[in-house]
Backbone as CSV, one residue per row, in Angstrom:
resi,resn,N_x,N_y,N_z,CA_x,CA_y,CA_z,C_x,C_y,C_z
1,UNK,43.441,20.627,-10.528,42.049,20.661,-10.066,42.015,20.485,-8.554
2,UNK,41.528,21.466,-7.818,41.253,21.122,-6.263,39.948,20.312,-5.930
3,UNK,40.146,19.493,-5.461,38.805,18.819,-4.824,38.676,18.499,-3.210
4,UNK,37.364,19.145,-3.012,36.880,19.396,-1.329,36.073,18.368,-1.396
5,UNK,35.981,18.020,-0.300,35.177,17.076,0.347,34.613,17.687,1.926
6,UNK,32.784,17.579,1.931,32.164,17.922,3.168,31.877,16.720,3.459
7,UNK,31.787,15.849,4.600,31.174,14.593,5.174,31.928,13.221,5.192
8,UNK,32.350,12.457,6.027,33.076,11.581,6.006,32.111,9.949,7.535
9,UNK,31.152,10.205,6.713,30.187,8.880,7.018,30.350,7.953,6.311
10,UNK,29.229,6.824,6.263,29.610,5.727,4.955,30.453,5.995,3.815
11,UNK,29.231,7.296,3.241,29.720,7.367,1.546,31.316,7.739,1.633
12,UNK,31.286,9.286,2.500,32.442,10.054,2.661,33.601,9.277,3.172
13,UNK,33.589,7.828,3.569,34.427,7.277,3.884,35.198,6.440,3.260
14,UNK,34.559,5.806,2.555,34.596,4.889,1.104,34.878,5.543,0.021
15,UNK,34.579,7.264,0.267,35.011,8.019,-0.800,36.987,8.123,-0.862
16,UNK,36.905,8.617,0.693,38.067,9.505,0.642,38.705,7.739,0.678
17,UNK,38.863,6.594,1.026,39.264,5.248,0.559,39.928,5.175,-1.076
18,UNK,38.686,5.509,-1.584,38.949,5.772,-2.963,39.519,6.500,-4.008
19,UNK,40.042,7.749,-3.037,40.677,8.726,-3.522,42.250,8.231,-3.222
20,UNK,42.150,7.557,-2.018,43.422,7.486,-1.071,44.173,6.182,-2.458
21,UNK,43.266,5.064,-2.462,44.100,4.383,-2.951,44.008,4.907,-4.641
22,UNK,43.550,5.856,-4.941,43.705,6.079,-6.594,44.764,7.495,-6.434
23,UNK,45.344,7.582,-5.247,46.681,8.932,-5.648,45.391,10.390,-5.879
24,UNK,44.276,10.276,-5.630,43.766,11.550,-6.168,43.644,12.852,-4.602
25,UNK,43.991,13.849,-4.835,44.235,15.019,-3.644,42.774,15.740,-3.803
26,UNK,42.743,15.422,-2.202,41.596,16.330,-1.578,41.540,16.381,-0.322
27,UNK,40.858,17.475,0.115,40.692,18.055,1.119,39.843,18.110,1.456
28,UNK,39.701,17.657,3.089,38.410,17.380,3.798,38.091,19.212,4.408
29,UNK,37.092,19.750,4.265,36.718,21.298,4.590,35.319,20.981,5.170
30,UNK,34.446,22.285,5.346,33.738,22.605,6.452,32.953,23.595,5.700
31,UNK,31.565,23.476,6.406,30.678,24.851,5.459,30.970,26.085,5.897
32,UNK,32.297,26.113,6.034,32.461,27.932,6.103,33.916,28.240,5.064
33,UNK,33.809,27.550,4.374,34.616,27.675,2.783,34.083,28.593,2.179
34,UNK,34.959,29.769,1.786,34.643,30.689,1.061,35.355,30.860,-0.115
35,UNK,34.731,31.535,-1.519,35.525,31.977,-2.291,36.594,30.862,-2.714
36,UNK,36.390,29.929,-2.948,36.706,28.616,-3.889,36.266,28.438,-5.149
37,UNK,37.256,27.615,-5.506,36.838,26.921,-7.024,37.472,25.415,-7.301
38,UNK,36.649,24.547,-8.107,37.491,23.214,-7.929,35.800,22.544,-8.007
39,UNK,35.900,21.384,-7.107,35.015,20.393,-7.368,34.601,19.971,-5.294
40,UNK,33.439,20.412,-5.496,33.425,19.598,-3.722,32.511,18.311,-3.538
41,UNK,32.687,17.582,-3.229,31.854,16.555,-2.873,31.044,16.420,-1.744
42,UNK,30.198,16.254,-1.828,29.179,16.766,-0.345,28.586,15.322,-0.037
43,UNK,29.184,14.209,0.476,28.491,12.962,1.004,28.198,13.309,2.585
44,UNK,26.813,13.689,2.493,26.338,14.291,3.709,24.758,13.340,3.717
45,UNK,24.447,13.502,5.155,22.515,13.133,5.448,21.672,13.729,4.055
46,UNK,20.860,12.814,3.612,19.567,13.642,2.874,18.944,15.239,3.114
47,UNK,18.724,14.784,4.913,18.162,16.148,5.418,19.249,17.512,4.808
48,UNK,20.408,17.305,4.846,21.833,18.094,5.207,21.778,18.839,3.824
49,UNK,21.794,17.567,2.853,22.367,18.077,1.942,21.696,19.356,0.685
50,UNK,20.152,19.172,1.077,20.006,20.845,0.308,20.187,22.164,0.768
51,UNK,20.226,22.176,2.020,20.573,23.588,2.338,22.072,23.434,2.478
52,UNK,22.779,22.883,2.920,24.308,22.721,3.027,24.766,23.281,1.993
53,UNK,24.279,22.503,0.653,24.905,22.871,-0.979,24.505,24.371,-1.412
54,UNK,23.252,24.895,-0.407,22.777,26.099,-1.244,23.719,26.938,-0.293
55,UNK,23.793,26.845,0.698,24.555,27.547,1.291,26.553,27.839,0.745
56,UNK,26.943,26.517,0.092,28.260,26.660,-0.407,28.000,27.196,-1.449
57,UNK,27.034,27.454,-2.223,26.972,27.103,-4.109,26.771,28.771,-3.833
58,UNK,26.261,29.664,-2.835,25.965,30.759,-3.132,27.620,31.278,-2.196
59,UNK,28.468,31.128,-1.215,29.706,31.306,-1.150,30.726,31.191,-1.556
60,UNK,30.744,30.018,-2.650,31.726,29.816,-3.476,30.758,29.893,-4.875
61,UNK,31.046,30.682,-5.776,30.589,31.072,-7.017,31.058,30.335,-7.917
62,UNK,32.384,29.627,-8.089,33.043,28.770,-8.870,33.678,27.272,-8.694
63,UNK,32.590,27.250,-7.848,32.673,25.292,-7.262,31.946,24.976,-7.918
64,UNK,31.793,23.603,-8.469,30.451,23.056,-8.630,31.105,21.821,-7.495
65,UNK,29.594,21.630,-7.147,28.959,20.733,-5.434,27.875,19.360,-6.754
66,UNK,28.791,18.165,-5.679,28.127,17.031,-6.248,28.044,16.196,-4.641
67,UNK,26.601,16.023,-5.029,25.938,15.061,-3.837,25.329,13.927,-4.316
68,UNK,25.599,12.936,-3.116,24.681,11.049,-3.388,23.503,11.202,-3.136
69,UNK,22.765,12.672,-2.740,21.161,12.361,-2.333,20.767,11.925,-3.256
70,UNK,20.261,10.476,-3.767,18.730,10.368,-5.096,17.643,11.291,-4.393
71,UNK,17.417,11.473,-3.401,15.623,12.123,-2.827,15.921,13.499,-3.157
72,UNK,16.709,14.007,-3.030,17.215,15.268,-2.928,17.228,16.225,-4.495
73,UNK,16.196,17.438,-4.528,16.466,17.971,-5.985,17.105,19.449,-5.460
74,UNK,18.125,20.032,-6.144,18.478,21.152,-5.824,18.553,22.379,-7.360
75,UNK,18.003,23.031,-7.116,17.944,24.080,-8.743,19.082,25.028,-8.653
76,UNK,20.271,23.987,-8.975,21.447,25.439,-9.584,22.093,24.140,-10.351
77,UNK,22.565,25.600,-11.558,23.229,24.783,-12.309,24.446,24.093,-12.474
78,UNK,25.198,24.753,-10.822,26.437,24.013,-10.195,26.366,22.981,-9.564
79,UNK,25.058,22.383,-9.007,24.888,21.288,-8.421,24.605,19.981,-9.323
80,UNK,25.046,18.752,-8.911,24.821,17.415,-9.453,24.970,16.738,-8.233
81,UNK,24.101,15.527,-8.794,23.789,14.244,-8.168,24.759,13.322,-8.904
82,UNK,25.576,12.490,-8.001,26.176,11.464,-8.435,26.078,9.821,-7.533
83,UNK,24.594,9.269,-7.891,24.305,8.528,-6.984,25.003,6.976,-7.337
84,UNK,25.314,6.137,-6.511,25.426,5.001,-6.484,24.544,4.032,-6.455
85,UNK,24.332,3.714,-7.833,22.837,2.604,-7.688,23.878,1.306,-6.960
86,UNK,23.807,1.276,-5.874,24.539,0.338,-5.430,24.588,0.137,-4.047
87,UNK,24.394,-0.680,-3.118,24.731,-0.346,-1.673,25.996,-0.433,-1.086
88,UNK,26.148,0.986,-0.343,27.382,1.346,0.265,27.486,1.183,1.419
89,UNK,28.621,0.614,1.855,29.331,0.634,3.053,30.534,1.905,3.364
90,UNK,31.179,1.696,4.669,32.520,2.362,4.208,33.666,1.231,3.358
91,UNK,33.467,0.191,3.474,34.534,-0.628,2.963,33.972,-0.637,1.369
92,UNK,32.774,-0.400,0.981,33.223,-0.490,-0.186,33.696,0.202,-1.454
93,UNK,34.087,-0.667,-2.533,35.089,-0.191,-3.490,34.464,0.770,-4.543
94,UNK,34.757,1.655,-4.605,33.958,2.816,-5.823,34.369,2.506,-7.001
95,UNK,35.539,1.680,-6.894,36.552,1.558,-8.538,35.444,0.676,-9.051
96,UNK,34.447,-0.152,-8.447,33.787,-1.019,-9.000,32.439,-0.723,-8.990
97,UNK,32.041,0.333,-8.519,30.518,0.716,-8.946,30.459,1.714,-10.309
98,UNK,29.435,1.674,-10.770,29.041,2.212,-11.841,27.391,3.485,-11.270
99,UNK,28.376,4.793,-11.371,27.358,5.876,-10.818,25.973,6.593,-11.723
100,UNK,25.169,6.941,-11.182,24.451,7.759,-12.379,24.552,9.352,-12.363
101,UNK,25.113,9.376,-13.238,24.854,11.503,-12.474,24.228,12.356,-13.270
102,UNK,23.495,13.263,-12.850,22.405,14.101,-12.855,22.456,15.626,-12.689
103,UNK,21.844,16.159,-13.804,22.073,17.825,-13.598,22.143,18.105,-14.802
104,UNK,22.314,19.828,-14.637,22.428,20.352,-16.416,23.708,19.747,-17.271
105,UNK,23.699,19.537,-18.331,24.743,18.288,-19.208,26.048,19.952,-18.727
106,UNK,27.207,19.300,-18.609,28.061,19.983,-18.107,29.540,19.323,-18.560
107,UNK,30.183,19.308,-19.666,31.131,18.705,-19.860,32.362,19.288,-19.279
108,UNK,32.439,20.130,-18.597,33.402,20.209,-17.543,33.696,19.632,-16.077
109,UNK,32.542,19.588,-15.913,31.922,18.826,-14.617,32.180,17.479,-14.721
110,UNK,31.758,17.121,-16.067,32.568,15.750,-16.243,33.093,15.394,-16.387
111,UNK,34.467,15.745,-16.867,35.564,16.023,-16.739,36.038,15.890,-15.808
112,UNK,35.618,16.382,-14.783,36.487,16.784,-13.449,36.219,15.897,-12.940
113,UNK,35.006,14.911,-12.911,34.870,13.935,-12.183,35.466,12.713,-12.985
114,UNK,35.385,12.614,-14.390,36.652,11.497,-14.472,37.690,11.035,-14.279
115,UNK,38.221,12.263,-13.762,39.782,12.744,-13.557,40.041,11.991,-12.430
116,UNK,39.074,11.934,-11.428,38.894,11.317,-10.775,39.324,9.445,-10.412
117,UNK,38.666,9.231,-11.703,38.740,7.750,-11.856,37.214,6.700,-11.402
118,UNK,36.476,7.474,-10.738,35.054,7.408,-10.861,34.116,7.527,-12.024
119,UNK,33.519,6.408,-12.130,32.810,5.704,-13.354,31.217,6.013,-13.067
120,UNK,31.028,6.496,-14.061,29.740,6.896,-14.608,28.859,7.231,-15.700
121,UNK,27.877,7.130,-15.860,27.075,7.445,-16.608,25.586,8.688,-16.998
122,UNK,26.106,9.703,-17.617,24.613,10.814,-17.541,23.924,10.047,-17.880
123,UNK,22.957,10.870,-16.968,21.338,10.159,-17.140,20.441,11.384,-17.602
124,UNK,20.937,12.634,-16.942,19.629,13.738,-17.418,19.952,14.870,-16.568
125,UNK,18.732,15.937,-16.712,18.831,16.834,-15.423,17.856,16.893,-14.176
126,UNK,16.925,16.065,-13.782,16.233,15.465,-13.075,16.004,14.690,-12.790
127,UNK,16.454,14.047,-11.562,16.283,12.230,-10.926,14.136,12.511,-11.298
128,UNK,14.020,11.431,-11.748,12.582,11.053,-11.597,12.446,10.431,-10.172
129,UNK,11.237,10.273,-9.580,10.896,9.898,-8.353,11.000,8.485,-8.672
130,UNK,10.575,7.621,-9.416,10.285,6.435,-9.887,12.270,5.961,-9.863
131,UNK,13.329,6.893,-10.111,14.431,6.268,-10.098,14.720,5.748,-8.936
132,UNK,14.664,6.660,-7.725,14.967,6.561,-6.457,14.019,5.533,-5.802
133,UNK,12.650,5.183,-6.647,11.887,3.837,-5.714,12.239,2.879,-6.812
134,UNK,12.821,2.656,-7.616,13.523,1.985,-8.122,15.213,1.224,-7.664
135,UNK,15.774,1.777,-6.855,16.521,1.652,-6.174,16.317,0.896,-4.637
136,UNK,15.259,1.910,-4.389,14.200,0.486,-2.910,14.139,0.004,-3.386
137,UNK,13.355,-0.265,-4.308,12.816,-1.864,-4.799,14.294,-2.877,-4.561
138,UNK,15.037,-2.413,-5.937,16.180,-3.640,-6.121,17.251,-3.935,-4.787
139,UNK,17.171,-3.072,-4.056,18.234,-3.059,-3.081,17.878,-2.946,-1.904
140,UNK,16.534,-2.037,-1.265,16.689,-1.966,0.321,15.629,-3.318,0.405
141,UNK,14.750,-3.234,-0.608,13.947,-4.370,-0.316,14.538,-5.954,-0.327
142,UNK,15.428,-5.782,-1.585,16.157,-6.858,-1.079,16.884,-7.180,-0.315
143,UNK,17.405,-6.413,0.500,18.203,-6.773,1.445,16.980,-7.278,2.489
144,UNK,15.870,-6.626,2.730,15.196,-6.876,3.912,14.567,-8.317,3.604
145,UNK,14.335,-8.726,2.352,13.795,-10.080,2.622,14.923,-11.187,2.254
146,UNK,16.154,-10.802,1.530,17.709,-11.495,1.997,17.754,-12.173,3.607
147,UNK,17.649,-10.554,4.642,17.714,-10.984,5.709,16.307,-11.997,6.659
148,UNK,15.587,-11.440,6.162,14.200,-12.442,6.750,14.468,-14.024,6.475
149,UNK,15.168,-14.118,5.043,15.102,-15.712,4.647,16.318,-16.447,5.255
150,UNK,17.560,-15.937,5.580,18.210,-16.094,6.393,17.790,-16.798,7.443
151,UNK,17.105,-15.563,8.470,16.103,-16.131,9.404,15.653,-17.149,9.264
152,UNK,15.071,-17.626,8.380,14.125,-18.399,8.107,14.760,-19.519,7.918
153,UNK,15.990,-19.973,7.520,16.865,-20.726,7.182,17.574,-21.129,8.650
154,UNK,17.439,-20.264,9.379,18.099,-20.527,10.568,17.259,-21.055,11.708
155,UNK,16.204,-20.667,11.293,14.576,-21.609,12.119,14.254,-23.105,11.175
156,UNK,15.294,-22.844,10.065,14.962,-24.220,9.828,16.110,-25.338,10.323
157,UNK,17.255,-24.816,11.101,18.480,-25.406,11.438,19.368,-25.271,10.957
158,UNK,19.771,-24.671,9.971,21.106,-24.162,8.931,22.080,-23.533,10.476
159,UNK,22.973,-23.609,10.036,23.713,-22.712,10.928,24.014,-21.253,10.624
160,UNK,24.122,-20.017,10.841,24.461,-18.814,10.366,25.403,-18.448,8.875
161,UNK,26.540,-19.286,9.085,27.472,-19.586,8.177,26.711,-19.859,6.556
162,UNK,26.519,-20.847,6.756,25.845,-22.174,5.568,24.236,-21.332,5.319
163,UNK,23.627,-20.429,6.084,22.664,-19.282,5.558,22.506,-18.578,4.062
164,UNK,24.038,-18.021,4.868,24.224,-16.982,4.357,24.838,-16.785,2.897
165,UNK,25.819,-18.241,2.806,26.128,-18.837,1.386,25.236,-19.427,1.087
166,UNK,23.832,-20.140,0.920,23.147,-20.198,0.562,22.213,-19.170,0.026
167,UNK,21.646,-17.784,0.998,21.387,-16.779,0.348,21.974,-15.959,-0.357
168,UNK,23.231,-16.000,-0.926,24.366,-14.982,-1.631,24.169,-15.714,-2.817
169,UNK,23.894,-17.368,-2.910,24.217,-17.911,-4.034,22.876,-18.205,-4.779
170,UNK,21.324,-17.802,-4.013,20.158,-17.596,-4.416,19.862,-16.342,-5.265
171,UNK,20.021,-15.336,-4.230,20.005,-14.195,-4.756,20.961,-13.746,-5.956
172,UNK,22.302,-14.356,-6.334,23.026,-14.048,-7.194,22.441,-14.622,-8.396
173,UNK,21.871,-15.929,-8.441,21.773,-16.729,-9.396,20.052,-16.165,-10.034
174,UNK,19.481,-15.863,-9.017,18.153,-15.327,-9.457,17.897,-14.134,-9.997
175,UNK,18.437,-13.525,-9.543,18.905,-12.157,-10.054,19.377,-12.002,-11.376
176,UNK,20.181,-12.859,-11.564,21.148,-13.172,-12.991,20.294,-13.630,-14.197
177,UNK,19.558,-14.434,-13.331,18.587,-15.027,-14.531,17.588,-13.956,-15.279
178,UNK,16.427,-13.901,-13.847,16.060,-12.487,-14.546,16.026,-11.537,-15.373
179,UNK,16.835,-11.063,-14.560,17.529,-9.949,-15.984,18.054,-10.326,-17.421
180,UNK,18.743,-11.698,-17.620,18.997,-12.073,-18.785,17.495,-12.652,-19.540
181,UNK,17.176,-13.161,-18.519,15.541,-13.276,-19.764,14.514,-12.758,-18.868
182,UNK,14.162,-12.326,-18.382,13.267,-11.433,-18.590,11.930,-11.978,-17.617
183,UNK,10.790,-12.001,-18.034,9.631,-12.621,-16.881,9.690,-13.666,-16.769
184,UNK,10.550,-14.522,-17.981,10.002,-16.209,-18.061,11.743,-16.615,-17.052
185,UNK,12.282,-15.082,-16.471,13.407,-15.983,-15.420,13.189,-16.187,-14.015
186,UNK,11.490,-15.827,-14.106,10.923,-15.727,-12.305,10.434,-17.345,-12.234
187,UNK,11.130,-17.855,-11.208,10.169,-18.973,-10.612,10.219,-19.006,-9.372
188,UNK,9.682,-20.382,-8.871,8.729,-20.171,-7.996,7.619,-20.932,-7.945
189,UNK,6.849,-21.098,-6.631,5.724,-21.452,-6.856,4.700,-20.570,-7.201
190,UNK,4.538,-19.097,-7.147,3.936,-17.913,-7.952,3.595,-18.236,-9.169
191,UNK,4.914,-18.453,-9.627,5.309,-18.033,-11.148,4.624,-19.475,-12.396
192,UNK,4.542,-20.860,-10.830,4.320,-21.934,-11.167,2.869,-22.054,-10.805
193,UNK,2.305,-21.255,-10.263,0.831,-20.703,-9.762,0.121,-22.230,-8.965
194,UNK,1.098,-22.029,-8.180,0.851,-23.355,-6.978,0.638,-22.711,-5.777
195,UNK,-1.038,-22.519,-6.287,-1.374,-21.699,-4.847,-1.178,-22.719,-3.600
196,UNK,-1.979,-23.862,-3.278,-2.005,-24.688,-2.378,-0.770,-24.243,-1.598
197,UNK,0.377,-24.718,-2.085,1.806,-24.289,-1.481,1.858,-22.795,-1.076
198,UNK,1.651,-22.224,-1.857,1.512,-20.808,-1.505,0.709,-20.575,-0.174
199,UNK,-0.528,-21.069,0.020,-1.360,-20.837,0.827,-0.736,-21.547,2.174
200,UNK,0.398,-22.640,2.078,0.471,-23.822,3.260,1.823,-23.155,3.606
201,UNK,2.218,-22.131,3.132,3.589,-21.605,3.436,3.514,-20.224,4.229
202,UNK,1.970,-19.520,3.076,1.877,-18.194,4.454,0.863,-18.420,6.085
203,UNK,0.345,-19.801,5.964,-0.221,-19.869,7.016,1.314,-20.108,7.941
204,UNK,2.081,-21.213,7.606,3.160,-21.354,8.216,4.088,-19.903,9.126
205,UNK,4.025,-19.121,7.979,4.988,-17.895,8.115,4.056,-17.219,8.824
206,UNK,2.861,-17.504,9.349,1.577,-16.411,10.191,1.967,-16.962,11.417
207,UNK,2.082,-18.298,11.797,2.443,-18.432,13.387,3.351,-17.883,14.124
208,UNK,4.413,-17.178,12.859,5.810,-16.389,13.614,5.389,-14.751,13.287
209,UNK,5.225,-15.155,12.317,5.299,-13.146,11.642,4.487,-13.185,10.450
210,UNK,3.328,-12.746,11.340,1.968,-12.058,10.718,1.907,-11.297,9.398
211,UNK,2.730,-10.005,9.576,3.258,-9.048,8.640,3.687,-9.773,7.112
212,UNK,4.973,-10.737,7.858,6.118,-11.465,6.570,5.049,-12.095,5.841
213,UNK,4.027,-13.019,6.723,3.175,-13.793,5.726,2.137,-12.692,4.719
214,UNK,1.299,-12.137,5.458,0.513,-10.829,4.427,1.643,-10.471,3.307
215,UNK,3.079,-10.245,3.463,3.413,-9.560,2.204,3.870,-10.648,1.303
216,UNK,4.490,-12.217,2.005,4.111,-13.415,1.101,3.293,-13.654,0.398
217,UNK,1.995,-13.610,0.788,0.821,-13.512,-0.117,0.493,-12.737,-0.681
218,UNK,0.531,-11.453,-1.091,0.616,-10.343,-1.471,1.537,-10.375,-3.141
219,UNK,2.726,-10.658,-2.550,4.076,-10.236,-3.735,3.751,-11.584,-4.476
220,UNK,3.139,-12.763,-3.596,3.007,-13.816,-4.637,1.765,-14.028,-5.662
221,UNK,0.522,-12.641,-5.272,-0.208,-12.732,-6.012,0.048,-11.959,-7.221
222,UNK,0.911,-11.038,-7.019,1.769,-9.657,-7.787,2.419,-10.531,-9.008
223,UNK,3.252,-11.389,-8.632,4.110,-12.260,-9.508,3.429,-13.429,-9.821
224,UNK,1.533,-13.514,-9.790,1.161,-14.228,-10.935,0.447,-13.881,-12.212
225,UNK,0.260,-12.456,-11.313,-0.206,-11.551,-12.093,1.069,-11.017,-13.313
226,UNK,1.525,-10.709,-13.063,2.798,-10.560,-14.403,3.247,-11.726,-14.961
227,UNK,3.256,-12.630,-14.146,3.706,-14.009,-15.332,2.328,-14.470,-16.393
228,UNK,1.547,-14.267,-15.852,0.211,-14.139,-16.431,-0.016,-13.585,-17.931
229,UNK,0.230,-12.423,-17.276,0.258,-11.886,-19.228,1.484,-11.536,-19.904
């Protein structure tokens, strides 16, 4: 099986990492590949990647082209999405994410990508929009208020260090809970519907950042509303 690779940014970097330490052969190429067959991987920009793929998928007739865009829909039946519900770096490890991939059911295609040693799961032949803001939600959003509380930890005197293991071991443990049971694993003062506190915490968070407090009050009226019913 030949496998191409277009793009060597985050994903494409962590990819070809992953290839490197699993013994698997490929070749880094260029959109002026013609008349191929095999498997290409296209970890390219969002913007890039639908015309890029339409442009290979109609020069090479016997590739099939797999891209990480979730935003991205492309209509051929050689193309798939193989996204990483997961956040990527270049350092990180693919042997340990679990992918979703997307497109017409293709058991050759899947094939070729097991061969691989890349782990995944079909999901369908259309990312829903709701998957991809599903993915903000759990991940870009968390990271952005990960990093705010940090902050916040560090305006309270923590040192950077002692932050940051404190937020790794919040977020891990809350997270965990959650998901194992369900609404009754949210707490909080929301969840404990202690407005007073609520109210004495976003005035607090208004003398620095206006914004942070509005969406404090906001997400904490959100999460009394679901513990609610």
């Amino acid at each position: 099986m030949l496998i191409y690779q277009i793009g060597t940014g985050r994903v494409g970097t962590a990819l070809q990492r992953f290839f490197h330490k699993n013994g698997v052969s490929s070749q880094l190429a260029d959109e002026s590949i013609r008349d191929r067959s095999g498997l290409l991987f296209l970890p390219v920009s969002d913007s890039a990647v639908k015309p890029l793929a339409e442009k290979l998928l109609k020069a090479n007739r016997e590739l099939y082209v797999v891209h990480f865009s979730a935003a991205t829909t492309i209509e051929n039946e050689r193309a798939f999405l193989l996204h990483p519900y997961s956040s990527v770096c270049e350092e990180s490890d693919f042997s340990k994410i679990l992918f979703t991939l997307w497109g017409k059911k293709n058991e050759t295609l899947e094939g070729m990508i097991a061969e691989t040693g890349l782990k995944f799961v079909y999901c369908g032949e259309k990312v829903s929009t709701l998957y991809h803001t599903s993915a903000v939600l759990a991940g870009n959003f968390a990271q952005f208020f990960a990093l705010k509380a940090a902050g916040l930890l560090k305006n309270a005197g923590l040192a950077s260090d002692e932050a940051k293991k404190l937020i790794r071991q919040l977020v891990d443990s809350s997270i965990n809970n959650v998901l194992e049971n369900g609404i009754s694993g949210i707490t909080g003062p929301a969840a404990r519907g202690e407005n007073e506190i609520i109210s004495n915490e976003s005035r607090e968070l208004a003398k620095n950042d206006t914004e942070l407090a509005k969406l404090y009050s906001l997400i904490s009226d959100e999460i009394k509303k679901v513990v609610a019913k």
